[in-house]
C-alpha positions as MATLAB code, in Angstrom:
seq = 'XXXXXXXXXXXXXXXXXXXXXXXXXXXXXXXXXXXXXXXXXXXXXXXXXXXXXXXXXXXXXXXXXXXXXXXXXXXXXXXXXXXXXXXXXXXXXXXXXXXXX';
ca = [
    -165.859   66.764  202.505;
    -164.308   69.359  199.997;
    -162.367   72.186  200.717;
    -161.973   75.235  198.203;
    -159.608   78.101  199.508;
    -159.271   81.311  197.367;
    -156.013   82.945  198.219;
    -155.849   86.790  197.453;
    -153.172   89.551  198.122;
    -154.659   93.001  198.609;
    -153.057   96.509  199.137;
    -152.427   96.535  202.423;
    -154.554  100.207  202.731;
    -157.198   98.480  201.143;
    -157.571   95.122  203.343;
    -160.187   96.522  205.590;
    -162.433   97.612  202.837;
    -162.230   93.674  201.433;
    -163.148   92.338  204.612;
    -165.726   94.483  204.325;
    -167.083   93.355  201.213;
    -166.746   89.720  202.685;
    -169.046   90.704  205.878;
    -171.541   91.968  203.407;
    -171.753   89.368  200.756;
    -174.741   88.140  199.433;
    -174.901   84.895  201.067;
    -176.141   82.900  197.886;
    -173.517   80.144  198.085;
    -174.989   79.585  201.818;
    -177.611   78.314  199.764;
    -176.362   76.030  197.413;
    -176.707   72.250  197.762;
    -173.849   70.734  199.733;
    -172.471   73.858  201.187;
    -171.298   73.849  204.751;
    -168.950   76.922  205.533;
    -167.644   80.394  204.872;
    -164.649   81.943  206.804;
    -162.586   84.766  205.447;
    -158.953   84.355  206.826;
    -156.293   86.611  207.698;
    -152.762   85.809  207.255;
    -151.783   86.962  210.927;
    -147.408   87.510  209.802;
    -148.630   88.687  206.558;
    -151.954   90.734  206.978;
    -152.633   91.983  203.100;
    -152.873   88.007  202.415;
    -156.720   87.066  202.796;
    -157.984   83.402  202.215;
    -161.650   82.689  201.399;
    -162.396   79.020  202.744;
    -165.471   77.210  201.928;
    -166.132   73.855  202.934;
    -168.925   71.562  200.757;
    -170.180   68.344  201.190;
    -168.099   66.693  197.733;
    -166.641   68.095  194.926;
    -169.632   67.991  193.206;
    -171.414   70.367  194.952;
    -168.635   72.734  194.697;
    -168.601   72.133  190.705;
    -172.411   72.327  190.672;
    -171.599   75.729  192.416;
    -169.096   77.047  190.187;
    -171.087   76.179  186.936;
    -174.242   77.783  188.236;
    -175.755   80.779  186.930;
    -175.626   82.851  190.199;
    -171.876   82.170  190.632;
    -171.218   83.599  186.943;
    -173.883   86.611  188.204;
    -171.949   87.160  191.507;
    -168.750   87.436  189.317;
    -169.261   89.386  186.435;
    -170.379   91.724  189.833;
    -166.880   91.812  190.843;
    -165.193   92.759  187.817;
    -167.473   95.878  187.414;
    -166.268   96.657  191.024;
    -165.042  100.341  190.726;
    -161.866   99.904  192.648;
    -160.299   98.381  188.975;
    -157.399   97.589  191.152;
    -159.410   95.391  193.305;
    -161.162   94.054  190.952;
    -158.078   92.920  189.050;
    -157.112   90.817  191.378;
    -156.755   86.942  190.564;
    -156.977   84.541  193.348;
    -155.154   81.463  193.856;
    -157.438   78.506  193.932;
    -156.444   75.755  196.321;
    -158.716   72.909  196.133;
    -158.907   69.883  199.072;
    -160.394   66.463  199.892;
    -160.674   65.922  203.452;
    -159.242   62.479  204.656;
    -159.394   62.849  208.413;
    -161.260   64.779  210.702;
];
């Protein structure tokens, strides 16, 4: 298994309308060969700090994913998000191999 986590820090008046976004997402990467999970995380001590954690099948799934056509689609959707603040936000990418479970 592979393990992607996208690590964002939000305003903290703005973390509820993120999660928000997150509970309403399209669901296309559900789709996608070799996917497996979606959780959005909350840092509990630190609760503007939200972690996006997918979990695929290999790491080439998750490439096939991030080269795709509806990934660059979902994307280019975020940056026209009209909260420019939001939308300016880079994530830290944490990528994993899994070697137990």
């Amino acid at each position: 298994m592979y393990i992607v986590q996208s690590v964002v820090e939000v305003p903290l008046e703005k973390v509820e309308e993120v999660i928000g976004l997150y509970r309403n997402r399209s669901r296309s990467v559900d789709k996608q060969p070799g996917f497996l999970s979606f959780q959005l995380l909350q840092n509990e001590p630190k609760p503007e700090e939200l972690i996006v954690h997918m979990t695929w099948e290999s790491k080439e799934h998750y490439v096939a994913w991030v080269t795709s056509e509806d990934f660059k689609r979902i994307h280019e959707l975020e940056k026209k998000y009209p909260d420019q603040e939001l939308a300016s936000i880079k994530p830290v990418v944490r990528r994993y191999h899994v070697r137990a479970d």
